[in-house]
C-alpha positions as CSV (number, residue, x, y, z in Angstrom):
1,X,-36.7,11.1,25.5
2,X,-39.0,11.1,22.2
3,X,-37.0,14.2,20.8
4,X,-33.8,12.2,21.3
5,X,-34.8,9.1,20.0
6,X,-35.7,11.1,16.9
7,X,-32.8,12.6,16.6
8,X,-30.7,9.1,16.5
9,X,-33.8,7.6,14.3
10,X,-32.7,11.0,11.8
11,X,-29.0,9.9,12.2
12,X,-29.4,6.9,11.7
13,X,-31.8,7.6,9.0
14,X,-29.2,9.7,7.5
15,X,-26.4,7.3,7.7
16,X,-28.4,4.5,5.6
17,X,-28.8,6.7,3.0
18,X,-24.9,8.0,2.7
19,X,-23.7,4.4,2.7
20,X,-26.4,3.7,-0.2
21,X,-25.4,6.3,-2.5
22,X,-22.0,5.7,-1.2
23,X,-22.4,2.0,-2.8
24,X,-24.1,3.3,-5.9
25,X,-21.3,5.7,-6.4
26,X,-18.3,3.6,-6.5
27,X,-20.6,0.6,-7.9
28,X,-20.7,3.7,-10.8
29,X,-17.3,4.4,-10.4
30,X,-16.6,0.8,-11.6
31,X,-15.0,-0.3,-8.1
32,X,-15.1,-4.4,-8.0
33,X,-16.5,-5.9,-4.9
34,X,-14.6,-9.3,-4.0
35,X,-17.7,-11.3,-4.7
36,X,-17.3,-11.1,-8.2
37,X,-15.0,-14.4,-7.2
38,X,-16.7,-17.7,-5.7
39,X,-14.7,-20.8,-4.6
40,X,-16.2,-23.5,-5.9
41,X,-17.4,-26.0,-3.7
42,X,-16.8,-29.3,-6.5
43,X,-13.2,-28.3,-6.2
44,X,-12.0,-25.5,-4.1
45,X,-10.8,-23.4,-6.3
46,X,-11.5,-19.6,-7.1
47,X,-13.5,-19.2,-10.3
48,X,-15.7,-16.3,-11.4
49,X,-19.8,-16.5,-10.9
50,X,-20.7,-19.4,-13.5
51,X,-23.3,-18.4,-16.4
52,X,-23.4,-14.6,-15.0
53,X,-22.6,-11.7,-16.7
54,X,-20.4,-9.1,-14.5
55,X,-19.9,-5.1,-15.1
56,X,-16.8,-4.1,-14.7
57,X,-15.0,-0.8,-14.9
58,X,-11.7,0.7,-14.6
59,X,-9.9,4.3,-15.8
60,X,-9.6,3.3,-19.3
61,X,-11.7,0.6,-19.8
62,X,-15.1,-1.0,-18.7
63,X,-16.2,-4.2,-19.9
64,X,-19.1,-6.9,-18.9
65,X,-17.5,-10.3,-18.0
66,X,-19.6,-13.2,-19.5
67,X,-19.3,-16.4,-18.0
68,X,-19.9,-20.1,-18.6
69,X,-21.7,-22.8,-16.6
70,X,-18.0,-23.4,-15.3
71,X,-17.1,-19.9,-14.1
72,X,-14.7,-18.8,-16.6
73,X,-14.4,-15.8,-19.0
74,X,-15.6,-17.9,-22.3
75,X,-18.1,-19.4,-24.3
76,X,-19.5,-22.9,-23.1
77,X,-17.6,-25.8,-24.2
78,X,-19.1,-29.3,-24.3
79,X,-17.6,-31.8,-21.7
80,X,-17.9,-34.6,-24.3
81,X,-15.3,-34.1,-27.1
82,X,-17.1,-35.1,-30.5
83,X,-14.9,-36.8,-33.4
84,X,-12.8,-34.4,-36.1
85,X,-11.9,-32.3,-33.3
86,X,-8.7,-30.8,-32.3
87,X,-9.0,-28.7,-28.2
88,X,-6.5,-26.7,-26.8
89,X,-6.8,-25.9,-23.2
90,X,-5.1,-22.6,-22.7
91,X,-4.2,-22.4,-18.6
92,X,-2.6,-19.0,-17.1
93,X,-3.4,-15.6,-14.9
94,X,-5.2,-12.6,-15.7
95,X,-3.9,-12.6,-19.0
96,X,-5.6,-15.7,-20.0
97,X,-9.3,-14.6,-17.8
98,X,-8.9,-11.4,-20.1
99,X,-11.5,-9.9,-18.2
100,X,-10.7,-6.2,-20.1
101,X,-11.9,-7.3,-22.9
102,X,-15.2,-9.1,-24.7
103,X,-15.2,-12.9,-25.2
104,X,-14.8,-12.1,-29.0
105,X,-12.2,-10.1,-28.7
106,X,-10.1,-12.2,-26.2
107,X,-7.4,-14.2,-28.1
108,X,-8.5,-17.4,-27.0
109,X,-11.6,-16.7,-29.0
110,X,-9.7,-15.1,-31.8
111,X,-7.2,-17.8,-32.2
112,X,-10.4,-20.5,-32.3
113,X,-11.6,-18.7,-34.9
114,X,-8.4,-18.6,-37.1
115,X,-7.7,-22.4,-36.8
116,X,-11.4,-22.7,-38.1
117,X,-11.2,-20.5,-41.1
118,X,-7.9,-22.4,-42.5
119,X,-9.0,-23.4,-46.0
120,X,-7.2,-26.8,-45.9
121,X,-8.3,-27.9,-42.8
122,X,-9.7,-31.3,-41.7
123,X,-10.1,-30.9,-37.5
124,X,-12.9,-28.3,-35.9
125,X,-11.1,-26.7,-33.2
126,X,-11.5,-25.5,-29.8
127,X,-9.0,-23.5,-27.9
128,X,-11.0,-23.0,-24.2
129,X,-9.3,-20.4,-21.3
130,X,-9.2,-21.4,-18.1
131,X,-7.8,-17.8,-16.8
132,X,-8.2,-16.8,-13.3
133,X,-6.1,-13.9,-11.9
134,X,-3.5,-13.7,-9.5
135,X,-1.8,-17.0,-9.6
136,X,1.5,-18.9,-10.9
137,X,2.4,-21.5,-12.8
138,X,2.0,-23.8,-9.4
139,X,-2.1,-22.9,-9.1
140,X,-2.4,-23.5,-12.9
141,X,-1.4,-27.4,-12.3
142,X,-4.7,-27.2,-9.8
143,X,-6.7,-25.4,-12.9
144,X,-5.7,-28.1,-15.3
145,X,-5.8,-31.0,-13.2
146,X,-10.1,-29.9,-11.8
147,X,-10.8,-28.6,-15.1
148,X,-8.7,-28.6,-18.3
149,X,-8.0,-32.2,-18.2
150,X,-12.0,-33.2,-18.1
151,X,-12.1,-32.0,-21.5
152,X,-9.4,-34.2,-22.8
153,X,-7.3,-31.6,-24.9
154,X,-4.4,-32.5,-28.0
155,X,-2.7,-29.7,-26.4
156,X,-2.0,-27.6,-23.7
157,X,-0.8,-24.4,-23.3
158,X,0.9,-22.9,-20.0
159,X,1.0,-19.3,-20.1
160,X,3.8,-17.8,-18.0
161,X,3.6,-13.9,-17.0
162,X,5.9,-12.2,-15.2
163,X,5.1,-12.4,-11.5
164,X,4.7,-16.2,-12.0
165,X,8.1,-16.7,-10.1
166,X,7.7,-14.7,-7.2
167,X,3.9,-15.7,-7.0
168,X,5.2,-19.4,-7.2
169,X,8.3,-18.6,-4.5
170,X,5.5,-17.4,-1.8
171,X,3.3,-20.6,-2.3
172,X,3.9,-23.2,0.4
173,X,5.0,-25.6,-2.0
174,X,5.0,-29.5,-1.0
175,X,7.1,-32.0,-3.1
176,X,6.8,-35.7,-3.0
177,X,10.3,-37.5,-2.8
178,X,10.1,-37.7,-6.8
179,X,10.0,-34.1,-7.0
180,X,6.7,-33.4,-7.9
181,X,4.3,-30.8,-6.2
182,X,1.7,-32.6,-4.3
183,X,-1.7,-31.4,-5.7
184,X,-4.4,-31.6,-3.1
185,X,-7.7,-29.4,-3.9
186,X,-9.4,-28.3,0.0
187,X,-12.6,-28.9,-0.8
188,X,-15.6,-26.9,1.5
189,X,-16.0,-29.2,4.4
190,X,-19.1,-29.0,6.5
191,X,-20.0,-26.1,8.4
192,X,-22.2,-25.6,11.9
193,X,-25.1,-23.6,12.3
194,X,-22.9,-20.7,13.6
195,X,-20.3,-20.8,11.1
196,X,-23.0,-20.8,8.2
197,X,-24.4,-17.6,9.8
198,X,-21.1,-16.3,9.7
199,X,-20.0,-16.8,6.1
200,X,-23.9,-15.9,5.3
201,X,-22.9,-11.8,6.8
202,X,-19.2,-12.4,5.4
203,X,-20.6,-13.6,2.0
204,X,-23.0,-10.7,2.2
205,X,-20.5,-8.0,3.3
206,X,-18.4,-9.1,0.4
207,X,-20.8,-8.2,-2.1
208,X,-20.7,-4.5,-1.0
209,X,-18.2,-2.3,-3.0
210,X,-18.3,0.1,-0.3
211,X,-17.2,-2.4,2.8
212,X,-14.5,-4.3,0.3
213,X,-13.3,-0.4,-0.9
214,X,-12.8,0.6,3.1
215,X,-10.9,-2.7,3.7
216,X,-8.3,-2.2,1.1
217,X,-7.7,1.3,2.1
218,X,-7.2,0.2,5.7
219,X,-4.8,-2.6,4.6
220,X,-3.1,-0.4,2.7
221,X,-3.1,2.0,5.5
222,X,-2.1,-0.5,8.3
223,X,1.1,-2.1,6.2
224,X,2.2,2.1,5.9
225,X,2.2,2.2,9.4
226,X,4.1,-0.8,10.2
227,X,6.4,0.1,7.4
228,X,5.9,-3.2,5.4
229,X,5.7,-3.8,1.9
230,X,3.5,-6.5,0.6
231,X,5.1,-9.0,-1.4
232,X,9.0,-8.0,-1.2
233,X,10.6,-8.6,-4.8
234,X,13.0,-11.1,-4.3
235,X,15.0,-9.8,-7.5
236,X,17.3,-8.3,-5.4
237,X,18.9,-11.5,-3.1
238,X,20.5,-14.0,-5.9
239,X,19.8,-16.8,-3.5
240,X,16.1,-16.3,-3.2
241,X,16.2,-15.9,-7.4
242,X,17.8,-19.1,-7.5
243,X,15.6,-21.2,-5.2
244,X,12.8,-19.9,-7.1
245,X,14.0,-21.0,-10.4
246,X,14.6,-24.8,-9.0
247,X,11.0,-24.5,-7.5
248,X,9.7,-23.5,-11.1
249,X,11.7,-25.8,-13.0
250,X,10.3,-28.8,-11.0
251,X,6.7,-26.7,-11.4
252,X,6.8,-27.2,-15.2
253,X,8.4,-30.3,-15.8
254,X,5.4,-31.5,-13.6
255,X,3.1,-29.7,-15.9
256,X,4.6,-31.3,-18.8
257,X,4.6,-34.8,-17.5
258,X,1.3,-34.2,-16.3
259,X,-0.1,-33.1,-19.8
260,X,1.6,-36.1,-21.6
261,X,0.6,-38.7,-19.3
262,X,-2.7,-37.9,-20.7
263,X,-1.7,-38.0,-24.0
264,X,-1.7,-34.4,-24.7
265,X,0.9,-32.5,-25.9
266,X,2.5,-29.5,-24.0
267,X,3.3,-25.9,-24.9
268,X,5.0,-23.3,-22.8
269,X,4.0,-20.0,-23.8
270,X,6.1,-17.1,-22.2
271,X,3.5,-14.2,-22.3
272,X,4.4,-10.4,-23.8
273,X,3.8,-7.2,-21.3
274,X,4.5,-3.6,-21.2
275,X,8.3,-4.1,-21.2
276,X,8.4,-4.5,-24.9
277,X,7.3,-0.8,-25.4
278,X,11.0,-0.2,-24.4
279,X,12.4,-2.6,-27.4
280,X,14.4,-5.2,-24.7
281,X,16.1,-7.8,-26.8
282,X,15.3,-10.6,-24.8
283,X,14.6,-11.0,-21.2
284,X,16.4,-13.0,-18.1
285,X,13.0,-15.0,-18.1
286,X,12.7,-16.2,-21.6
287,X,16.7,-17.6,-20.9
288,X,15.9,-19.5,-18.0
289,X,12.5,-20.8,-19.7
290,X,14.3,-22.0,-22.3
291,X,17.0,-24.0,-20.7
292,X,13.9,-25.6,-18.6
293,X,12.2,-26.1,-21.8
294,X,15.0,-28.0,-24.0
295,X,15.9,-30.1,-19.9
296,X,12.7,-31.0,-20.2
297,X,11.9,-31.8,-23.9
298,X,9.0,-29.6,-24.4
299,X,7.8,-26.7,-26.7
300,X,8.1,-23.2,-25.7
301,X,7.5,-19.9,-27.2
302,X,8.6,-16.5,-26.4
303,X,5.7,-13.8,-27.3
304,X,8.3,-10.9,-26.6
305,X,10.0,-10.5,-29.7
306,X,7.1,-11.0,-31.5
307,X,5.6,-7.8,-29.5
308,X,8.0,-5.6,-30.1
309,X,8.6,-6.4,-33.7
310,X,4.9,-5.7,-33.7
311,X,4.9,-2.5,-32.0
312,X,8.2,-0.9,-33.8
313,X,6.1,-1.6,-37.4
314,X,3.0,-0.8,-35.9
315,X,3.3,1.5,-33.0
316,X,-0.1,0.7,-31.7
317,X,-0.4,0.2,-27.9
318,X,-1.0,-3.3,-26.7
319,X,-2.0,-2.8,-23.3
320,X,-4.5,-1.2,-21.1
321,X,-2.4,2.6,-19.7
322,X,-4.0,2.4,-16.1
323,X,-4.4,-1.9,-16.5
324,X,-1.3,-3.1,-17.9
325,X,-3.2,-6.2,-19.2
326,X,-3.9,-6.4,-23.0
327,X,-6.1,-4.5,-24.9
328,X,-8.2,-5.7,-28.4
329,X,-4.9,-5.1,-30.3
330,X,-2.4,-7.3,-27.6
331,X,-5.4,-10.2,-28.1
332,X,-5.2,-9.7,-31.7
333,X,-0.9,-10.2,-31.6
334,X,-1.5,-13.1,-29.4
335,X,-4.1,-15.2,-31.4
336,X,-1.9,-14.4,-34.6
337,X,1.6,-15.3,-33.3
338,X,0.5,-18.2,-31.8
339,X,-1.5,-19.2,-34.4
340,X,2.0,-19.1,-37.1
341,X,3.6,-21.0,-34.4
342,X,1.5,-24.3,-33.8
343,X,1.3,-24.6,-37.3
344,X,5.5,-24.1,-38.5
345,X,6.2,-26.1,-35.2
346,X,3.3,-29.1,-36.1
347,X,1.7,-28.7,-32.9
348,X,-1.6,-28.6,-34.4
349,X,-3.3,-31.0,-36.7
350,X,-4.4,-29.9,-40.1
């Protein structure tokens, strides 16, 4: 019996040490592990690990993600908003956490920094992200609602992305007989003893590359098998397109009343992406924005044409090739164009 229960000690032995440089390897490799997210418990929302810095890596790209004390890709902000200055809250996806990039490269940063070097100036300004990934225009009314509003911008800006309407067509949306989306945050209700130990191990587990690597894979394996696709564009049923446009319509006139009501003003920002490497004149999206926007008396602004007006003089690539999210030179479009429209469309105080 001793030489067998060597043999499963050296097995066992031997398995510990595969899985550690296993974890090592992809932790190398630049594989995320999930925990790189946190819900916070003060609102229930998903935010990034507040004042924490976080490696990431990718293909073509690796980056540290800085945070501040609230968990977002940016510099601290002060809750109290002094006199003489101007704040823009900026509230969108992965485009506005612009995690493939360095705070001072991100065009939040960039466009701050613009605003502060006009010459004739008489405001400070502020322009804070409040980017998280993987989440529509519906999600972004929870983001500015537990966060943005706190800091009592002049103006906000909504960025919409592409996916926004199918992400906001999947949400179980809830509207009041007004036809507004009812907003309520789950907050992290109390736990027993045995369901702390068991988001303790899940918490823990999480924070292993390795175990949140094998999960996808299996996913990914189990949805071949049952031959189903996750997330089934809904581009190709017009009455599904449809539905989703009056959903978003009533998502953004929301926003809009939502923002003024605090005496803010409201910008729509349609966001650029790789489409405008193949020069399209204008997009169904940017139509149907548009009739939302002049419905519902606010600003918008189409960062399309600006792109590929950019990128025909230019011809510099905007966005990460194995990321699709915007490089240094798509932050640096952003922070311009944006900057040349608050101030011909007097958004902005000078």
């Amino acid at each position: 019996m001793t030489g067998l229960y060597k043999k499963i000690s050296l097995v066992l032995v031997g398995l510990l040490i595969a899985i550690f440089f296993s974890e090592v390897f992809l932790r190398f490799l630049g594989f995320p592990a999930s925990s790189i997210y946190r819900v916070d418990e003060k609102t229930g929302l998903l935010t990034f690990k507040p004042d924490s810095s976080i490696y990431i890596r990718s293909e073509c790209f690796s980056n540290v993600i800085k945070t501040n004390s609230l968990g977002f890709h940016s510099k601290e902000y002060n809750l109290e908003k002094t006199a003489g200055v101007f704040r823009i809250a900026v509230i969108g996806d992965s485009f506005i956490e612009a995690s493939q990039v360095p705070i001072e490269k991100t065009f939040a940063y960039l466009l701050e920094k613009k605003l502060n070097n006009q010459t004739d100036k008489q405001y400070s300004y502020e322009v804070m992200p409040f980017g998280i990934s993987s989440h529509g225009t519906y999600k972004s009314l929870f983001y500015l609602k537990a966060y943005a509003l706190d800091f009592k911008p002049d103006l906000v800006i909504a960025a919409y992305s592409l996916n926004d309407l199918e992400d906001d067509f999947r949400e179980m949306i809830q509207f009041n007989e007004y036809g507004q989306p009812v907003l309520e945050i789950s907050l992290v209700e109390y736990k027993s003893v045995i369901q702390t130990v068991e988001a303790f191990f899940k918490k823990n587990l999480r924070k292993s590359v390795l175990v949140t690597t094998l999960r996808k894979e299996i996913l990914q394996l189990k949805s071949k098998l049952e031959k189903k696709t996750i997330n089934t564009p809904i581009s190709d049923d017009p009455e599904k397109i449809n539905q989703a446009w009056e959903t978003e319509e009533k998502l953004l006139t929301s926003f809009n009343n939502i923002v003024k009501n605090s005496s803010s003003k409201f910008l729509l920002a349609s966001l650029a992406d790789a489409r405008a490497y193949d020069f399209m004149g204008g997009t169904e999206e940017a139509k149907r924005l548009k009739l939302i926007a002049d419905h519902s008396t606010f600003d918008y602004f189409d960062l399309m044409p600006v792109f590929i007006e950019k990128y025909v003089s230019e011809k510099s690539d905007f966005t990460w090739p194995c990321d699709g999210h915007w490089n240094e030179t798509g932050n640096q479009w952003v922070a311009e164009a944006l900057l040349d429209y608050l101030i011909s469309s007097n958004l902005i105080k000078k």
